[in-house]
C-alpha positions in Angstrom: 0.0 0.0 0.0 3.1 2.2 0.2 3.4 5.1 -2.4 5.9 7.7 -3.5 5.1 11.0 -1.7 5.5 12.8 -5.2 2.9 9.9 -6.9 -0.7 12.3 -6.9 -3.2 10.5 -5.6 -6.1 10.7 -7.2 -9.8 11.0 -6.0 -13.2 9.4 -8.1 -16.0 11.8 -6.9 -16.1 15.4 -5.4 -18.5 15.3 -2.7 -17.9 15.6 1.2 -16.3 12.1 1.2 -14.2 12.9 -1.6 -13.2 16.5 -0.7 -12.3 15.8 2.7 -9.6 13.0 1.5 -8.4 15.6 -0.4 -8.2 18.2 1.6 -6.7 15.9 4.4 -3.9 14.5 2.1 -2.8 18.4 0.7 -2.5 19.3 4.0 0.0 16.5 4.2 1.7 18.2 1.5 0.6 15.4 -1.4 -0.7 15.8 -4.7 -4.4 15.4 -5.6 -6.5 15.7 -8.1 -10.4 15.0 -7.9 -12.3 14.1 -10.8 -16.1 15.2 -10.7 -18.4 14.0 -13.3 -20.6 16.8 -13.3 -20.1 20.9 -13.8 -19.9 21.5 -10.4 -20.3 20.1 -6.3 -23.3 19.0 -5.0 -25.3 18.8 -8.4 -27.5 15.6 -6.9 -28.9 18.1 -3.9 -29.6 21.3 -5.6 -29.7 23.8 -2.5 -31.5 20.5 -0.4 -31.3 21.0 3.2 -29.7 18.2 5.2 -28.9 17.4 8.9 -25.0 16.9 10.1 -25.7 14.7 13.0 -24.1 15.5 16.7 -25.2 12.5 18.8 -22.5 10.0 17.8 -20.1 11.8 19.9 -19.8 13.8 23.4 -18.0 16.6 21.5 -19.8 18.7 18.8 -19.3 18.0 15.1 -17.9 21.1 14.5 -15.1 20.8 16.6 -14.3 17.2 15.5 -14.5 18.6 11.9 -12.1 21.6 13.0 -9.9 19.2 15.2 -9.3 17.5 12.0 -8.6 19.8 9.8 -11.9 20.2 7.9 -13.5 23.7 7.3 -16.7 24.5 9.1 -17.0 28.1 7.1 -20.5 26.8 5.9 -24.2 28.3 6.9 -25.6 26.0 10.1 -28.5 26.2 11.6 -28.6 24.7 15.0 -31.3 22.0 15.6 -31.8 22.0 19.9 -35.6 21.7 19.4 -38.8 20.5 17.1 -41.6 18.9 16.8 -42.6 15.2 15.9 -46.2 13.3 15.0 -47.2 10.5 15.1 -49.8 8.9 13.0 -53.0 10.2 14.8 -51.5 13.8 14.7 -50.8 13.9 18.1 -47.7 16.4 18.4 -44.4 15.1 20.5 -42.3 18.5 21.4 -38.1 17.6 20.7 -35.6 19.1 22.6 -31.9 18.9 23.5 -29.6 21.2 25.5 -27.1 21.2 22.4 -28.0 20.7 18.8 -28.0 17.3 18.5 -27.8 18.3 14.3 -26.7 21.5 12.5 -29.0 22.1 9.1 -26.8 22.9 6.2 -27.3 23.2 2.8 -26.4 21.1 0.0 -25.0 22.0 -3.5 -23.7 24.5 -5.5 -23.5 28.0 -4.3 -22.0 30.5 -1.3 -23.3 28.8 1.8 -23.4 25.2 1.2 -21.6 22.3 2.6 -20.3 21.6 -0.8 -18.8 24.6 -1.9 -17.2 25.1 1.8 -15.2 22.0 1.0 -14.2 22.4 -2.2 -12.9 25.8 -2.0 -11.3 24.8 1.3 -9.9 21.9 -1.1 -8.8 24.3 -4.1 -6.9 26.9 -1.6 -4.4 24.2 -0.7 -3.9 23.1 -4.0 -6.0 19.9 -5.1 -7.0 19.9 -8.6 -10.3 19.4 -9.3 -11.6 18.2 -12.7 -15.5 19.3 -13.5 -16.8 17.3 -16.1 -13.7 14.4 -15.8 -16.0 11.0 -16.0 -13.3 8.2 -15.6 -14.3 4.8 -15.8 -10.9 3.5 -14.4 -8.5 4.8 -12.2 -5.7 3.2 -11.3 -3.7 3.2 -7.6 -3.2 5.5 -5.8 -6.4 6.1 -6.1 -9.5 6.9 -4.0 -13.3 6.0 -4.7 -15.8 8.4 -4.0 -18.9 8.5 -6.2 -21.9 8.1 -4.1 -24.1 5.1 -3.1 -24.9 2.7 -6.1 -28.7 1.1 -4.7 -31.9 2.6 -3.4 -32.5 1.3 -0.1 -34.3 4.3 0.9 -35.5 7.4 -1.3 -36.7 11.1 -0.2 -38.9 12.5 -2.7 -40.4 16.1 -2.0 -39.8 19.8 -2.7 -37.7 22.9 -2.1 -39.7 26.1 -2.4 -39.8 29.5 -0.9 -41.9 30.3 2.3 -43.0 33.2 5.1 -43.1 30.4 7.3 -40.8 30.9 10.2 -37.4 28.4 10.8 -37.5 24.9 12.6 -38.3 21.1 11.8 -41.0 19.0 11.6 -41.0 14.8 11.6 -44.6 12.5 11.1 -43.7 8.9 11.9 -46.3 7.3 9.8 -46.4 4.7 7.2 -49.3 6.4 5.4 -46.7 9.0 4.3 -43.4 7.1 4.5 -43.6 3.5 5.0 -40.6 2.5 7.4 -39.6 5.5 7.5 -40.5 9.5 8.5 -42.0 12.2 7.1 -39.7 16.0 7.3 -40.3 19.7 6.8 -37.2 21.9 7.2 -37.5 25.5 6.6 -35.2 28.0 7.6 -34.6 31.9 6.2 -37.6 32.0 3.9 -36.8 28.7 2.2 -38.0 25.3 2.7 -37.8 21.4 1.9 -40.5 19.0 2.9 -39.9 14.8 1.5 -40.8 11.4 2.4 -38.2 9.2 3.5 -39.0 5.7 2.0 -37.7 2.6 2.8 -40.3 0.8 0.8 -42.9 0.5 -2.0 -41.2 3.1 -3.7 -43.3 2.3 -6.8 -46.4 4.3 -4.7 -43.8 7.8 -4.0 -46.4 10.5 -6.0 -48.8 9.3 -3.9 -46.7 9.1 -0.3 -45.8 13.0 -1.3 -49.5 14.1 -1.7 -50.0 12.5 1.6 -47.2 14.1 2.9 -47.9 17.9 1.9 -51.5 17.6 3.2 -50.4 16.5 6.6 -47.8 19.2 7.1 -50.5 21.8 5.8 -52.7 20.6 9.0 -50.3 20.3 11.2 -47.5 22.7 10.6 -48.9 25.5 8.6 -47.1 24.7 5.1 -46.7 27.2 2.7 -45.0 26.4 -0.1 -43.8 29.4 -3.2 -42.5 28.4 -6.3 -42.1 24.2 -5.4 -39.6 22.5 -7.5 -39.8 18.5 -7.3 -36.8 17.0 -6.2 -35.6 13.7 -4.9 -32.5 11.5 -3.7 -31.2 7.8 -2.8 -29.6 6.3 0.4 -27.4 3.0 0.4 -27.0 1.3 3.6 -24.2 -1.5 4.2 -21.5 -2.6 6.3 -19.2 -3.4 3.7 -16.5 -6.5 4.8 -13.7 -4.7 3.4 -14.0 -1.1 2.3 -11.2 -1.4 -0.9 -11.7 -2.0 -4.6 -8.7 -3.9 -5.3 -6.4 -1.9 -3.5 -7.8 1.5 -3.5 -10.1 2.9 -0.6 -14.2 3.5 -0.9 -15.5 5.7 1.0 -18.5 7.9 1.7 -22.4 6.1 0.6 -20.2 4.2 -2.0 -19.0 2.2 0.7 -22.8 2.1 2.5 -21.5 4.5 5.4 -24.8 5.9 6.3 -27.0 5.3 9.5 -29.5 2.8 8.3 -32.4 4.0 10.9 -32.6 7.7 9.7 -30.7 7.6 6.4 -27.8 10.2 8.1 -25.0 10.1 6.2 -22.5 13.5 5.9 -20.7 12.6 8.9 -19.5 8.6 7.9 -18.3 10.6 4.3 -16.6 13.2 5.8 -15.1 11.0 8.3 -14.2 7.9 5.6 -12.9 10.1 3.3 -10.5 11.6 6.1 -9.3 7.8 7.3 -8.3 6.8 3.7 -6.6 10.2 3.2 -4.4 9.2 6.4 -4.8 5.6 5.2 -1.7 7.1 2.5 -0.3 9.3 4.4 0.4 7.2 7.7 1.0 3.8 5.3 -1.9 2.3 7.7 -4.7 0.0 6.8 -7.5 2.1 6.2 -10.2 -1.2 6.8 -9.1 -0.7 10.4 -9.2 2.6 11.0 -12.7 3.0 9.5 -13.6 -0.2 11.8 -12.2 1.1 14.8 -14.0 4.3 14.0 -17.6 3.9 13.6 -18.3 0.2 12.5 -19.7 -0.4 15.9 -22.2 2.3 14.9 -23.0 1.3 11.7 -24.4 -2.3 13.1 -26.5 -0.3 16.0 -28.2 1.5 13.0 -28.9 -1.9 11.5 -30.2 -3.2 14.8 -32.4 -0.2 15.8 -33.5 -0.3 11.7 -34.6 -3.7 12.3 -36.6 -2.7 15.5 -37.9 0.5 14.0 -39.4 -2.0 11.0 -41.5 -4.4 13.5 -43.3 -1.0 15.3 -45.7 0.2 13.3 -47.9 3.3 13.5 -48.8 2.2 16.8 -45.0 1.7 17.8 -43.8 4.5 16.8 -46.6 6.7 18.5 -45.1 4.7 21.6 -41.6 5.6 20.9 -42.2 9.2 19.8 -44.3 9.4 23.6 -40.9 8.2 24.8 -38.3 10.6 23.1 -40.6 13.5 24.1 -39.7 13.1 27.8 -36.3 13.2 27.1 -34.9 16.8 28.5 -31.7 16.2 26.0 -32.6 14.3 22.8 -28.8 14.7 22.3 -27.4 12.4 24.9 -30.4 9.9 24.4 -29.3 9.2 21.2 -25.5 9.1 21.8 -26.5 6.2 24.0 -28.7 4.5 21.2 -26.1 4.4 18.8 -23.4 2.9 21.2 -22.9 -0.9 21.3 -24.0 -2.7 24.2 -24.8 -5.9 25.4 -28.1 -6.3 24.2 -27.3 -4.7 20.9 -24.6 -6.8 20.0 -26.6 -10.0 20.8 -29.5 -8.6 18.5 -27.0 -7.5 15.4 -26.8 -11.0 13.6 -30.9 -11.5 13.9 -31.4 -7.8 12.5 -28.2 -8.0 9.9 -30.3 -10.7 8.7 -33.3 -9.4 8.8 -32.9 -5.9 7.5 -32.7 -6.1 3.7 -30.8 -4.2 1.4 -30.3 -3.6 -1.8 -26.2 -4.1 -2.1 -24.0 -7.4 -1.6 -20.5 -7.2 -1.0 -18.7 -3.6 -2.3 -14.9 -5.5 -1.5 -13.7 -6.2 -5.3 -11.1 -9.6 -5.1 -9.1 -7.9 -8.1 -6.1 -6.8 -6.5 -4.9 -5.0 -9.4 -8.3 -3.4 -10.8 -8.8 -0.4 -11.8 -12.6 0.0 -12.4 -14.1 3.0 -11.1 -17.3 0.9 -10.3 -16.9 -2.7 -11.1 -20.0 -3.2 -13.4 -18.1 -3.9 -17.1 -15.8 -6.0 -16.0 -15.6 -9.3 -14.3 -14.3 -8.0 -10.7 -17.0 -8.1 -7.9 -18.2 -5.4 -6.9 -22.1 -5.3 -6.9 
């Protein structure tokens, strides 16, 4: 795995995965260039808004992400407190001492996550190729390019609004079947989606539902709606290389598979594989050591979250809603313990998704994603 320091490394996708390897290797004084299929960051989002989660650790994202390096010159809104439904309309106030998530913005433009990164990225000298579709890329190399199955869509709108900031989650599987229901708005814009994690086929009619509800129970307004929509890929890959170059990011499966929260894993994969180079380290067990634990707690509280039900989750949201700090109730329900651990093989087996094994057995291959050739990888 050892490589020249003067051999650029270079990077298949130019989101936060993808930008924070680079950003973390040019600070190490290597060369990098990031090739981006499309014209610019964040063309898959389009000025979405998206929650940075801050339960799985004591301190706050934003210091991790400044502890390590990573610019936190982005817009944030902090989310401390909300309000959830459950099926019947009943309203469940949500609350937390600290945010336990920061609303940010992704895409193109001044503001966003995206753009933070990549100019963050571009001041210390990675090269980044717009419009640069490689099909193979050979090692050094890292892979970056975004989750390959649908395990879970969210299909909505953006628009503009007079409708005053905060969040809003139903829990119902009229409106999102095993999953939730979101309105975000925040400075005179919004987004409002389903999260599905099933009969996608049905997703026109799960958004109608969805609108009407947050009309009654929110207030929506919605000015100039523009459909949009997006994927999740959930999986706890066995080894995180293709041949021998890191994945990272939803190309790997790093995203919590209860909620579909996925910015942190990227940002944090991308990071371990940049110092995966740098430090000459194996990068499967740095990314183990680092959140894997967490990954199968999402699987096990995914599984439990399936066998609720409207009823179920009515019972849970009751529950949450006593909580005086939503944040440290979740730091402690996506931590392995005994229980948990006993459960994960029942749910790993139970929870089904969409992706086998990422790990390609081709130690030499240089596919960008293995799907013309005869290496593994879906």
């Amino acid at each position: 795995m050892a490589t020249q320091q003067n051999d650029p490394i270079q990077i298949a996708g130019a989101g936060p995965a993808g930008l924070s390897a680079a950003i973390t290797l040019a600070r190490a004084g290597r060369q990098v260039i990031v090739h981006e299929a499309q014209a610019n960051v964040g063309w898959r989002f389009k000025h979405d808004f998206q929650g940075l989660e801050n339960w799985t650790t004591q301190r706050d994202v934003l210091q991790v992400l400044a502890d390590d390096g990573i610019t936190t010159d982005f817009d944030i809104l902090p989310g401390k407190k909300g309000m959830a439904y459950d099926a019947w309309g009943q309203g469940y106030p949500i609350q937390s001492a600290t945010p336990f998530f920061y609303l940010v913005v992704r895409g193109p433009g001044p503001g966003s996550l995206d753009d933070a990164l990549l100019r963050q990225a571009q001041a210390l000298g990675v090269e980044v190729r717009f419009k640069s579709r490689v099909k193979k890329l050979p090692f050094p190399a890292i892979l970056a390019t975004g989750p390959k199955a649908a395990d879970a869509i969210a299909v909505g709108y953006h628009f503009d609004t007079d409708m005053e900031d905060g969040f809003w989650v139903i829990c119902d599987n009229n409106l999102a079947p095993g999953g939730y229901a979101y309105l975000l708005v925040w400075n005179g814009k919004g987004t409002v989606k389903t999260c599905m994690f099933s009969d996608f086929k049905q997703e026109k009619k799960y958004v109608e539902n969805t609108v009407a509800a947050f009309e009654r129970l929110a207030g929506l307004e919605m000015k100039n709606p523009v459909h949009h929509g997006g994927v999740g890929n959930f999986y706890v890959p066995q080894r995180a290389y293709a041949g021998k170059r890191p994945v990272v990011g939803e190309q790997a499966g790093f995203q919590d598979t209860l909620w579909g929260f996925g910015m942190r894993h990227a940002i944090t994969s991308g990071i371990l594989a940049a110092r995966s180079f740098v430090e000459e380290a194996d990068y499967d067990a740095m990314w183990r050591a680092e959140f894997n634990g967490q990954l199968r707690v999402s699987i096990v509280n995914r599984a439990l979250y399936n066998m609720l039900g409207n009823r179920g989750y009515r019972w849970f949201l009751k529950r949450i809603s006593t909580k005086q700090n939503i944040r440290k109730s979740l730091y402690g329900q996506y931590h392995p313990g005994f229980i948990k651990t006993l459960l994960y093989p029942w749910a790993n087996h139970s929870v089904k998704r969409l992706r086998s094994d990422s790990d390609c057995e081709h130690i030499d291959c240089e596919c960008v994603w293995c799907r013309s050739c005869d290496c593994h990888l879906v």
